[in-house]
BALOBA-1460 file (C-alpha; in Angstrom, 3 decimals):
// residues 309
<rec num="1" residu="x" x="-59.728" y="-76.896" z="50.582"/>
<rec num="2" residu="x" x="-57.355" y="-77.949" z="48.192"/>
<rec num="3" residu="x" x="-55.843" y="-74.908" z="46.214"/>
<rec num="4" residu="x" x="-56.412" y="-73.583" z="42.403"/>
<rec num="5" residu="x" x="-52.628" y="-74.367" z="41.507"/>
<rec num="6" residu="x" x="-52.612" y="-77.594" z="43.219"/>
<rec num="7" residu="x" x="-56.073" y="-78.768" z="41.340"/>
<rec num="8" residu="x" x="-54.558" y="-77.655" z="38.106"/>
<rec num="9" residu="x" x="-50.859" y="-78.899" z="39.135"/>
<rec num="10" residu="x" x="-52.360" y="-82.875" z="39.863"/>
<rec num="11" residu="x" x="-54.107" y="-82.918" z="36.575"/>
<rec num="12" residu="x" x="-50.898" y="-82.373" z="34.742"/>
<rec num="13" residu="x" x="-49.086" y="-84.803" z="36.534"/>
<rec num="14" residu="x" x="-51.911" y="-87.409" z="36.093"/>
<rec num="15" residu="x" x="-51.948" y="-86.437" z="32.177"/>
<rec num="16" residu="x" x="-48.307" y="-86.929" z="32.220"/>
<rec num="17" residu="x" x="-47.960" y="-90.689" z="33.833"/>
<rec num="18" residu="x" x="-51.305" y="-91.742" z="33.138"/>
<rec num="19" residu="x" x="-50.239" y="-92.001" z="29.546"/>
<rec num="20" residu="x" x="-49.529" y="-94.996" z="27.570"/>
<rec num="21" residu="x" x="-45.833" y="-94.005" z="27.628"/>
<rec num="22" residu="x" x="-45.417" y="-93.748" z="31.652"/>
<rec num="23" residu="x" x="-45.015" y="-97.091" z="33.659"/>
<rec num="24" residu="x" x="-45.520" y="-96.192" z="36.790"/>
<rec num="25" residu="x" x="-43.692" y="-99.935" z="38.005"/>
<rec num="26" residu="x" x="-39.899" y="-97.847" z="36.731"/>
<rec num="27" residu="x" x="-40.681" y="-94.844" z="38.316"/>
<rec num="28" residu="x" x="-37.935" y="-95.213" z="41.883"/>
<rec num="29" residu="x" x="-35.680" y="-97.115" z="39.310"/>
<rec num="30" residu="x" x="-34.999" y="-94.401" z="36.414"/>
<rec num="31" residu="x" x="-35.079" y="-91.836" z="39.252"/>
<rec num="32" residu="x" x="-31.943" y="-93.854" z="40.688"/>
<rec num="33" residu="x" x="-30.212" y="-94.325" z="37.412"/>
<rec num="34" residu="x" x="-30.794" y="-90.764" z="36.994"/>
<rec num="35" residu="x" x="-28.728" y="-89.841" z="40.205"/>
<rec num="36" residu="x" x="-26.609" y="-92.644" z="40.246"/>
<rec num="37" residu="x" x="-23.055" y="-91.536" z="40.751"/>
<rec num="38" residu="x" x="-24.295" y="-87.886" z="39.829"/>
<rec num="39" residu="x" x="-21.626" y="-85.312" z="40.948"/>
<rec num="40" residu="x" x="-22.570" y="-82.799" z="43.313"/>
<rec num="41" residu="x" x="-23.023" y="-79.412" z="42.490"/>
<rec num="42" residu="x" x="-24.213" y="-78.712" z="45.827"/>
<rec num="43" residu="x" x="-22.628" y="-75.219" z="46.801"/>
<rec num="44" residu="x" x="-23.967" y="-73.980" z="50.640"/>
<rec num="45" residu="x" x="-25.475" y="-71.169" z="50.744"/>
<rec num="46" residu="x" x="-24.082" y="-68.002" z="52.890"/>
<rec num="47" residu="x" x="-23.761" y="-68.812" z="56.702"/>
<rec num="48" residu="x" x="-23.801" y="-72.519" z="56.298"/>
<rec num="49" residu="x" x="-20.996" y="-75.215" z="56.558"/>
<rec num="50" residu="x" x="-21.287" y="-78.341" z="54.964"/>
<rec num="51" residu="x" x="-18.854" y="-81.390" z="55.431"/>
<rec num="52" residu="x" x="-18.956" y="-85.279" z="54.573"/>
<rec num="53" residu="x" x="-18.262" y="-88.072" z="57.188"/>
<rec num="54" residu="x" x="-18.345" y="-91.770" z="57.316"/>
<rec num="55" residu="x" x="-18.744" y="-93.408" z="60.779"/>
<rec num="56" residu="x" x="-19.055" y="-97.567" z="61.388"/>
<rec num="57" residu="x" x="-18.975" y="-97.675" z="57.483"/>
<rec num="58" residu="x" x="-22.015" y="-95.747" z="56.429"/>
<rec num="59" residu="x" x="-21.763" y="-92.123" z="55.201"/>
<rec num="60" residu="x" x="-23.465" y="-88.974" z="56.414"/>
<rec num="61" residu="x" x="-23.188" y="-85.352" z="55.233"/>
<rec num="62" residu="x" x="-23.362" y="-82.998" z="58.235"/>
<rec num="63" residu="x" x="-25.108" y="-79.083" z="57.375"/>
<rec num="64" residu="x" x="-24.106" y="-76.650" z="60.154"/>
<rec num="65" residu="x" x="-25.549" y="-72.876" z="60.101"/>
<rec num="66" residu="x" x="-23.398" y="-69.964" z="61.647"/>
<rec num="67" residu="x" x="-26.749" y="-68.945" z="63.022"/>
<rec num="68" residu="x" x="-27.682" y="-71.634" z="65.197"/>
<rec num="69" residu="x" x="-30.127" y="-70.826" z="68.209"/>
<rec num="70" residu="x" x="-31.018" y="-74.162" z="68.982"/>
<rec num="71" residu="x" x="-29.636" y="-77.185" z="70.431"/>
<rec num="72" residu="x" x="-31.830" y="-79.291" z="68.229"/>
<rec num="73" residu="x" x="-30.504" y="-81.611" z="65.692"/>
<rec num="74" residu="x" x="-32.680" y="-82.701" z="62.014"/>
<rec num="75" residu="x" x="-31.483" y="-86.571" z="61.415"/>
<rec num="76" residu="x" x="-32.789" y="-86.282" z="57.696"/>
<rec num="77" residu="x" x="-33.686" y="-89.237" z="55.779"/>
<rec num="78" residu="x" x="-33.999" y="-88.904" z="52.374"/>
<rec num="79" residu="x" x="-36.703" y="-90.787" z="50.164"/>
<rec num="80" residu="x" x="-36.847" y="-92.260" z="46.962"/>
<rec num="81" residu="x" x="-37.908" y="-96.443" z="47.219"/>
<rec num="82" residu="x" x="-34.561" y="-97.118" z="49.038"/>
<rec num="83" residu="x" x="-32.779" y="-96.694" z="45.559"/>
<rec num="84" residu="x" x="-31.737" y="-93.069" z="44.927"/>
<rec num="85" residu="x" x="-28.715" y="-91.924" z="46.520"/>
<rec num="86" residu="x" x="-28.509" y="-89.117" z="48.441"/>
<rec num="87" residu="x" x="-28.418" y="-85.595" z="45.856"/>
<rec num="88" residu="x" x="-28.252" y="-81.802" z="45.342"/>
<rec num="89" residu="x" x="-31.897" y="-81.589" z="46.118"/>
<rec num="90" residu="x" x="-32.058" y="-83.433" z="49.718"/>
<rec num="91" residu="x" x="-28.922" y="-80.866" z="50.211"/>
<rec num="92" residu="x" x="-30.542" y="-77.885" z="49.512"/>
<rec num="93" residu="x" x="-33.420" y="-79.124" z="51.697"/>
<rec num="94" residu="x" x="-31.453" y="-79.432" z="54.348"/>
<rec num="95" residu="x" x="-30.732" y="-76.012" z="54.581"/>
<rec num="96" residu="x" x="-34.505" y="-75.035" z="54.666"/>
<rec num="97" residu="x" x="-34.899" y="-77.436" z="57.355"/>
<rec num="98" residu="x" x="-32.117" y="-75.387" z="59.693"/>
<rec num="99" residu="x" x="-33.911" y="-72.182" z="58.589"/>
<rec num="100" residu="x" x="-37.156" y="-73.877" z="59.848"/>
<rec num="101" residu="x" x="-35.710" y="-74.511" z="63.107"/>
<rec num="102" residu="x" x="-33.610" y="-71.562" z="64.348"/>
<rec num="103" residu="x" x="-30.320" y="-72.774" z="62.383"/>
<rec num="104" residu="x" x="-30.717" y="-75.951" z="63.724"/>
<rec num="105" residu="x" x="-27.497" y="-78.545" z="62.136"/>
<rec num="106" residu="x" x="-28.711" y="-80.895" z="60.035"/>
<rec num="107" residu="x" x="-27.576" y="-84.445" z="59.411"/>
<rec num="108" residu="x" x="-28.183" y="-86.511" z="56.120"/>
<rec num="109" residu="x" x="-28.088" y="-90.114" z="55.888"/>
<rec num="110" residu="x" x="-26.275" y="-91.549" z="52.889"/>
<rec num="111" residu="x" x="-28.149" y="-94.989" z="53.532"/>
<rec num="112" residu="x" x="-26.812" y="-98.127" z="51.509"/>
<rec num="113" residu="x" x="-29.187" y="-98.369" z="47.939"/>
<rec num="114" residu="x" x="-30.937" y="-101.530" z="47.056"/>
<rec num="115" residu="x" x="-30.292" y="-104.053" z="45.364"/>
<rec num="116" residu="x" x="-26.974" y="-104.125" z="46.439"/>
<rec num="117" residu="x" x="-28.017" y="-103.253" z="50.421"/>
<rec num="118" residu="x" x="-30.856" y="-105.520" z="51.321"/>
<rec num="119" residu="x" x="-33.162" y="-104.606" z="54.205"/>
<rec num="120" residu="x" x="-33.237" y="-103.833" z="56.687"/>
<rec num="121" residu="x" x="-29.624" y="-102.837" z="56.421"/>
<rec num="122" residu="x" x="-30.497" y="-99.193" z="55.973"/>
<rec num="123" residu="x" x="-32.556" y="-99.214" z="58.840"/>
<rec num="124" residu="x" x="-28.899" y="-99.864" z="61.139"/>
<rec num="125" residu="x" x="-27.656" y="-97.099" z="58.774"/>
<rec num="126" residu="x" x="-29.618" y="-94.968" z="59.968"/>
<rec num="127" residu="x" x="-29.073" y="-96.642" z="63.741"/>
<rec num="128" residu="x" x="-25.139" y="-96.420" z="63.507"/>
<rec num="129" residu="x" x="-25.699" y="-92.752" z="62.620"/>
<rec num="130" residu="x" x="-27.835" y="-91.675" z="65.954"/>
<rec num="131" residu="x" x="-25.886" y="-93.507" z="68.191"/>
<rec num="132" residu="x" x="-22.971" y="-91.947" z="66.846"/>
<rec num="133" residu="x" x="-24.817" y="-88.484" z="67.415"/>
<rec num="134" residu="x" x="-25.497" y="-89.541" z="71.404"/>
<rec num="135" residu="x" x="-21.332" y="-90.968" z="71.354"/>
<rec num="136" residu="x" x="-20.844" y="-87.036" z="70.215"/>
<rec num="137" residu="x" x="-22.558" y="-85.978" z="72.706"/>
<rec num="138" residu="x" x="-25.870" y="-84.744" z="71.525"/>
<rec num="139" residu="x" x="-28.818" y="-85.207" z="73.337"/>
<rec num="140" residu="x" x="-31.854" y="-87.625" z="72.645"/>
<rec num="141" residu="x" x="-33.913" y="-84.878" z="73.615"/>
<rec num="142" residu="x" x="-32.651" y="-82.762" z="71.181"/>
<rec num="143" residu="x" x="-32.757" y="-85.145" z="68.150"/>
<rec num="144" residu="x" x="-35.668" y="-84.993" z="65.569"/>
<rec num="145" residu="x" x="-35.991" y="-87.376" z="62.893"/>
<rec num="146" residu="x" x="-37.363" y="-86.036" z="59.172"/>
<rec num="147" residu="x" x="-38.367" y="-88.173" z="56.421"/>
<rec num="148" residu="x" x="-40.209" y="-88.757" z="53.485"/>
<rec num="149" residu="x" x="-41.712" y="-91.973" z="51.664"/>
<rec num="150" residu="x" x="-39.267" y="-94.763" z="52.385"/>
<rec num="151" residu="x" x="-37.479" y="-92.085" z="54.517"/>
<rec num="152" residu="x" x="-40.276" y="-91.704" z="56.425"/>
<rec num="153" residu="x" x="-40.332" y="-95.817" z="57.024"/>
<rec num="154" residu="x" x="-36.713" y="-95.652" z="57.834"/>
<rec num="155" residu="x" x="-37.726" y="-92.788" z="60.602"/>
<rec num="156" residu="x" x="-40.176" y="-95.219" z="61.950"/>
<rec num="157" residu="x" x="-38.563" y="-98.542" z="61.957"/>
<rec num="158" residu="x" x="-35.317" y="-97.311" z="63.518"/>
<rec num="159" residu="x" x="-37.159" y="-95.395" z="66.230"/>
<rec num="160" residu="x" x="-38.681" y="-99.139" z="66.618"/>
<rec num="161" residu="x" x="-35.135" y="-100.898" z="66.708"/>
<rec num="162" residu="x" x="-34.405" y="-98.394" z="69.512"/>
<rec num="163" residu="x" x="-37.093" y="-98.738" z="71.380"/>
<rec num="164" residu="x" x="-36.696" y="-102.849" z="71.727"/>
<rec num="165" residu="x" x="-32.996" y="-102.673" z="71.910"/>
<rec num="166" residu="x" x="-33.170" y="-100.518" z="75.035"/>
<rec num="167" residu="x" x="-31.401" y="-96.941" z="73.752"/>
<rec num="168" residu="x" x="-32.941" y="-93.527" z="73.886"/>
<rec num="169" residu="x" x="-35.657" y="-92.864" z="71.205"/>
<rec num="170" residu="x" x="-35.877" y="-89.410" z="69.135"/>
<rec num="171" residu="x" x="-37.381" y="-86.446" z="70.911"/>
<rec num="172" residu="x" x="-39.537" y="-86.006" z="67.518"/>
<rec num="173" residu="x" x="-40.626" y="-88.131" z="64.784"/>
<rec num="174" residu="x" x="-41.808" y="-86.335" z="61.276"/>
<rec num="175" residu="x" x="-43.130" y="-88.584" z="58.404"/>
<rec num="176" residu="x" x="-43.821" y="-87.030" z="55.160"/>
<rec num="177" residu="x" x="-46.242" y="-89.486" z="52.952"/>
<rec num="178" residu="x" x="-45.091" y="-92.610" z="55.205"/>
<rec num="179" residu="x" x="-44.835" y="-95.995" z="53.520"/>
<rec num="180" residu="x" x="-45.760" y="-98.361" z="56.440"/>
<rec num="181" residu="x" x="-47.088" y="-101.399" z="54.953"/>
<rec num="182" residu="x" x="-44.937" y="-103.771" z="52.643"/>
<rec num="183" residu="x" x="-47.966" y="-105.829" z="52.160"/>
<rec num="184" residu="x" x="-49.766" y="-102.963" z="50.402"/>
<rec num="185" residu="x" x="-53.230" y="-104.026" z="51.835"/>
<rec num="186" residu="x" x="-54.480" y="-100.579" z="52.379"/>
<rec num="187" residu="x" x="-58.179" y="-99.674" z="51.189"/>
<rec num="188" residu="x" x="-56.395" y="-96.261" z="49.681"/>
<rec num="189" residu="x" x="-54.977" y="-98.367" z="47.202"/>
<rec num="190" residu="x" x="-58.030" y="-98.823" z="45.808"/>
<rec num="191" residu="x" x="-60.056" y="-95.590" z="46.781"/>
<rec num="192" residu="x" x="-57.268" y="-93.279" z="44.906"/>
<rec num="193" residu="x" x="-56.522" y="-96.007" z="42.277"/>
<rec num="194" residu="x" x="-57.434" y="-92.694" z="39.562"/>
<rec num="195" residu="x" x="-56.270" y="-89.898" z="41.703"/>
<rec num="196" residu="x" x="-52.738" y="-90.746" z="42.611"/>
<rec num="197" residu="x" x="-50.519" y="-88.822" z="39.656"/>
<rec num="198" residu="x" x="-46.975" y="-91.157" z="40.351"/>
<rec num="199" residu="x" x="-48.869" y="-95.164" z="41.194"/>
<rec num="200" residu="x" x="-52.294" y="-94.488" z="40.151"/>
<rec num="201" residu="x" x="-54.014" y="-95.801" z="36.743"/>
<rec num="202" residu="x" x="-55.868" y="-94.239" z="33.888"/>
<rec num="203" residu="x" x="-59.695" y="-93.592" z="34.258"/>
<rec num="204" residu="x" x="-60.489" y="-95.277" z="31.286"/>
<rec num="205" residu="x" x="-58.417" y="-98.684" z="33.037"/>
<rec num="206" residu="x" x="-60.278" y="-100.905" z="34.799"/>
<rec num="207" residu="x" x="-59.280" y="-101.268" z="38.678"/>
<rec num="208" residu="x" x="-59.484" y="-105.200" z="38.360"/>
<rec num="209" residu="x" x="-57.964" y="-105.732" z="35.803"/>
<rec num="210" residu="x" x="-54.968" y="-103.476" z="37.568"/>
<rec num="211" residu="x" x="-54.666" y="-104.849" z="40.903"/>
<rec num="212" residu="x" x="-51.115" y="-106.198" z="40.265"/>
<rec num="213" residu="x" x="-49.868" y="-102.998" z="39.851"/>
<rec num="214" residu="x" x="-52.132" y="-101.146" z="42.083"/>
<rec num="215" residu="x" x="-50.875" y="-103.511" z="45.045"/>
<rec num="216" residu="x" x="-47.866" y="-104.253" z="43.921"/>
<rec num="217" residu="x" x="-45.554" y="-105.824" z="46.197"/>
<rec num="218" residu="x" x="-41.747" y="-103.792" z="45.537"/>
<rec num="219" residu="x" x="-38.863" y="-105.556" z="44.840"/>
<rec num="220" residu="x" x="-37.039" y="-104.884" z="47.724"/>
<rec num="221" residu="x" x="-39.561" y="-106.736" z="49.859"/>
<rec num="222" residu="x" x="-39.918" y="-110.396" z="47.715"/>
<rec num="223" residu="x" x="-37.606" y="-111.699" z="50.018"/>
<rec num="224" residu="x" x="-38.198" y="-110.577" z="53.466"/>
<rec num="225" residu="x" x="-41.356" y="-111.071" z="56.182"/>
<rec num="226" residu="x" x="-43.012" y="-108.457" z="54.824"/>
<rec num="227" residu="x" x="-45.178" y="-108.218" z="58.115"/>
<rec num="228" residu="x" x="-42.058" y="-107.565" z="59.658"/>
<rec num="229" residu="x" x="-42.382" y="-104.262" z="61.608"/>
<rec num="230" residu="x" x="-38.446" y="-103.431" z="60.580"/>
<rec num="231" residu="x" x="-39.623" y="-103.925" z="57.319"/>
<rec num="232" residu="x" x="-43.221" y="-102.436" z="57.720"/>
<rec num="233" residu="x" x="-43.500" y="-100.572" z="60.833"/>
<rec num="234" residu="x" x="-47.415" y="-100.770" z="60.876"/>
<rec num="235" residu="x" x="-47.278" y="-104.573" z="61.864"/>
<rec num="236" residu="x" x="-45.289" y="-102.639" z="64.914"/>
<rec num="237" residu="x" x="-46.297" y="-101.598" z="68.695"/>
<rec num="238" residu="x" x="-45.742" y="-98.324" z="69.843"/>
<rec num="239" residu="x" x="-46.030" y="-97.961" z="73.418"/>
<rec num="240" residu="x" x="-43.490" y="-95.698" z="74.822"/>
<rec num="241" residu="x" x="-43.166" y="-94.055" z="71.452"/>
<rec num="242" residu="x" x="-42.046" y="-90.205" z="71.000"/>
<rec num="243" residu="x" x="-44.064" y="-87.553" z="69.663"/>
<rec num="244" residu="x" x="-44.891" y="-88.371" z="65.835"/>
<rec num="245" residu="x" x="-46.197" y="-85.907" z="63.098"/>
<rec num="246" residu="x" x="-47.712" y="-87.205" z="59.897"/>
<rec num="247" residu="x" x="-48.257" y="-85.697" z="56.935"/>
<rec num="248" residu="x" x="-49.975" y="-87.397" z="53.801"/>
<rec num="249" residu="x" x="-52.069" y="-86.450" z="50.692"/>
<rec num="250" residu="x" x="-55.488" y="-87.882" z="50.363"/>
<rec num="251" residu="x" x="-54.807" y="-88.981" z="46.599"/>
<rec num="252" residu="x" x="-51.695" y="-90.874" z="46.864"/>
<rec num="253" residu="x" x="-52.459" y="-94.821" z="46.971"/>
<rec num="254" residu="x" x="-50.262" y="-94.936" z="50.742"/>
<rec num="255" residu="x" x="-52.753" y="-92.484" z="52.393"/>
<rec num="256" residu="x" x="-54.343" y="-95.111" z="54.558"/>
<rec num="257" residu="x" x="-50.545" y="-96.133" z="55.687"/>
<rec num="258" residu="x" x="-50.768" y="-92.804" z="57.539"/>
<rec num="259" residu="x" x="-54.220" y="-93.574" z="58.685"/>
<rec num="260" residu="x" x="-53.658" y="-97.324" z="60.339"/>
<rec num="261" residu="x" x="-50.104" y="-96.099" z="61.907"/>
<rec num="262" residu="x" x="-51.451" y="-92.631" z="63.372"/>
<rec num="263" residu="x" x="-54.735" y="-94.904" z="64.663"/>
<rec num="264" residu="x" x="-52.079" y="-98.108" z="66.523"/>
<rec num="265" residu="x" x="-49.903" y="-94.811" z="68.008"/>
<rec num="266" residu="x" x="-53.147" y="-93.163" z="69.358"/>
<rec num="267" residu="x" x="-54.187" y="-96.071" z="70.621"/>
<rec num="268" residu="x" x="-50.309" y="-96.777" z="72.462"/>
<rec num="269" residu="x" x="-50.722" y="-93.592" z="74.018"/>
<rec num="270" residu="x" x="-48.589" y="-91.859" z="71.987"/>
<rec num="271" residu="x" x="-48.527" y="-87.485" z="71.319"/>
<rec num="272" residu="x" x="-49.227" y="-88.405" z="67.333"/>
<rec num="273" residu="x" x="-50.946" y="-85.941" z="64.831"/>
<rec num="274" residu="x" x="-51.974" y="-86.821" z="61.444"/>
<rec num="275" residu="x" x="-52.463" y="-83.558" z="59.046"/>
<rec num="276" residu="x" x="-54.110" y="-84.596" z="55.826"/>
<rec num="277" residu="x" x="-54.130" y="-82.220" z="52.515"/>
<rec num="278" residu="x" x="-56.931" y="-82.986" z="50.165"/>
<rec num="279" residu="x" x="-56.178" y="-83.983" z="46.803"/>
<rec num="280" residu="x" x="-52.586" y="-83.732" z="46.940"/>
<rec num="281" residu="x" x="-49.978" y="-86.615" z="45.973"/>
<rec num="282" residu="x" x="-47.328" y="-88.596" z="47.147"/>
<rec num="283" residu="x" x="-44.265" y="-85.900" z="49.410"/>
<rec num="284" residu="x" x="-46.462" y="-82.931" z="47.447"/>
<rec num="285" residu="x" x="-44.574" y="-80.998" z="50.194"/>
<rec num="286" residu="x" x="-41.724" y="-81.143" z="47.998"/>
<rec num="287" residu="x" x="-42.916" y="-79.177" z="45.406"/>
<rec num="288" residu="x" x="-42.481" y="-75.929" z="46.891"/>
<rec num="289" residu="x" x="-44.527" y="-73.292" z="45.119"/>
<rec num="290" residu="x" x="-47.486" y="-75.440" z="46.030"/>
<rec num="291" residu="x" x="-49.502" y="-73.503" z="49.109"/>
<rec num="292" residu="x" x="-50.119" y="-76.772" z="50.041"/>
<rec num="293" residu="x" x="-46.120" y="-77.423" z="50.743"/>
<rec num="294" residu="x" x="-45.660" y="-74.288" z="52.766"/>
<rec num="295" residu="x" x="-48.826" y="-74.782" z="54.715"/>
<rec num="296" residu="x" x="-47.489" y="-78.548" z="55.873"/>
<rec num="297" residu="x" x="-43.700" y="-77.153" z="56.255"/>
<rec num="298" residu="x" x="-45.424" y="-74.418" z="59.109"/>
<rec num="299" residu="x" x="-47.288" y="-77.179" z="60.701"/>
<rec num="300" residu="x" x="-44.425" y="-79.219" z="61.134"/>
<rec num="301" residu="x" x="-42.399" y="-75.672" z="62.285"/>
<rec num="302" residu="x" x="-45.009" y="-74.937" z="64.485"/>
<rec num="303" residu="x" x="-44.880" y="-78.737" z="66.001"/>
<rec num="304" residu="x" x="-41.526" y="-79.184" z="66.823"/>
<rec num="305" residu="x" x="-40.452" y="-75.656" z="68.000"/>
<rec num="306" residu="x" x="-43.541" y="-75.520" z="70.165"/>
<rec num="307" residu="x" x="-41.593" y="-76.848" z="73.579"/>
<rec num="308" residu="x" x="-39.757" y="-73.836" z="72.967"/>
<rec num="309" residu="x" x="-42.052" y="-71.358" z="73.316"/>
């Protein structure tokens, strides 16, 4: 049952950029021009190192805790329509993620930005930066991969590139609000067409006469296969795939990219679990005083520290 703040939280946000003065089409571009060569304020917090490093030409910001019981590694990727460079906020996340897992070190990939990095280069970002980890000498086994809305497709399609090219996969695979299908042919687009808050339309619009922005096609897909499963991972296979956790919203217009990709792993065989939270939005996880964020934050806890009880 979806919570009183939460209820009261989505209405606000729907009030907000369901008015005439939101366009919802802008919304990944002014949050990249808002970030966009932004200089870090980014202090760690007591007990935690942080250093930058650049390996085969793509950047990565390593988070190391002074606490550390664990072997296991987070591979963050952070979100944001493959635009918004990584910031202050995906930092300080970080940190709650090696809290989450006994002081686990945390790695953050500082993926090339479109338009001037076309995919699927920032799928062999994110490539170049687990291999290195395995060069290092950190297991496979060890390695979990976290992401969120395009980081979350990034999780999946290099964990795909892996797979067919022969290297060791990810022991873990979490997707927050996954955006699987560049085609944007999902029935959700249409069934929360009024309840998704950031790509959803006015009640008093007509869903007809919005289909071009309710099924938009982005434009850092108009020139690529967008049935491509390094582009889309739901057009992929998944046989021999690692354990996956998804976690979606059941008003944001992507829900049933969560539902088709959790129903093709099932059906490979794969350890996948799908946890939906009714009524809430695109990554609502990342709005922390939500109940709804902690609750999905202990699932995932509880999923990938459970090989260690």
């Amino acid at each position: 049952m979806q919570s009183l703040i939460s209820k009261i939280f989505m209405s606000t946000l729907r009030l907000i950029f369901h008015s005439p003065l939101s366009d919802s089409s802008k919304l990944s571009d002014n949050a990249a021009k808002l970030t966009k060569d932004k200089k870090s304020k980014y202090k760690p917090s007591k007990n935690f190192i942080h250093s930058k490093h650049t390996t085969d030409g793509v950047k990565y910001e390593k988070l190391a805790n002074r606490n550390c019981k664990t072997e296991k590694v987070i591979l963050m990727i952070h979100g944001g329509g493959f635009k918004i460079e990584l910031n202050d906020f995906y930092r300080r996340l970080a940190e709650k993620y090696s809290k989450m897992f006994c002081g686990a070190t945390v790695i953050n990939v500082d993926y090339g930005r479109f338009p001037e990095h076309q995919l699927p280069s920032q799928m062999h970002d994110v490539v170049k930066i687990y291999l290195h980890l395995l060069d290092e000498g950190v297991k496979n086994s060890d390695i979990v991969f976290i992401g969120d809305s395009a980081g979350a497709t990034l999780a999946m399609t290099s964990s795909l590139w892996l797979r067919d090219n022969g290297y060791p996969m990810p022991n873990h695979i979490v997707c927050f609000s996954l955006w699987a299908d560049a085609t944007s042919s999902g029935d959700s687009k249409i069934k929360n067409a009024y309840t998704d808050p950031f790509y959803g339309i006015a009640k008093h619009k007509k869903i007809e006469d919005n289909l071009h922005l309710l099924r938009r096609i982005s434009k850092y897909v108009l020139n690529v296969d967008r049935t491509d499963p390094y582009i889309s991972p739901l057009f992929g296979s998944f046989e021999k795939f690692p354990k996956v956790t998804l976690i979606c919203g059941t008003a944001e217009l992507d829900e049933s990219d969560s539902d088709r990709v959790y129903e093709k792993l099932k059906s490979a065989g794969a350890d996948a679990e799908l946890h939906k939270f009714e009524g809430m939005c695109h990554c609502f996880q990342l709005f922390s005083f939500l109940p709804e964020s902690k609750t999905a934050y202990n699932l995932v806890k509880s999923r990938i520290m459970e090989e260690q009880r």
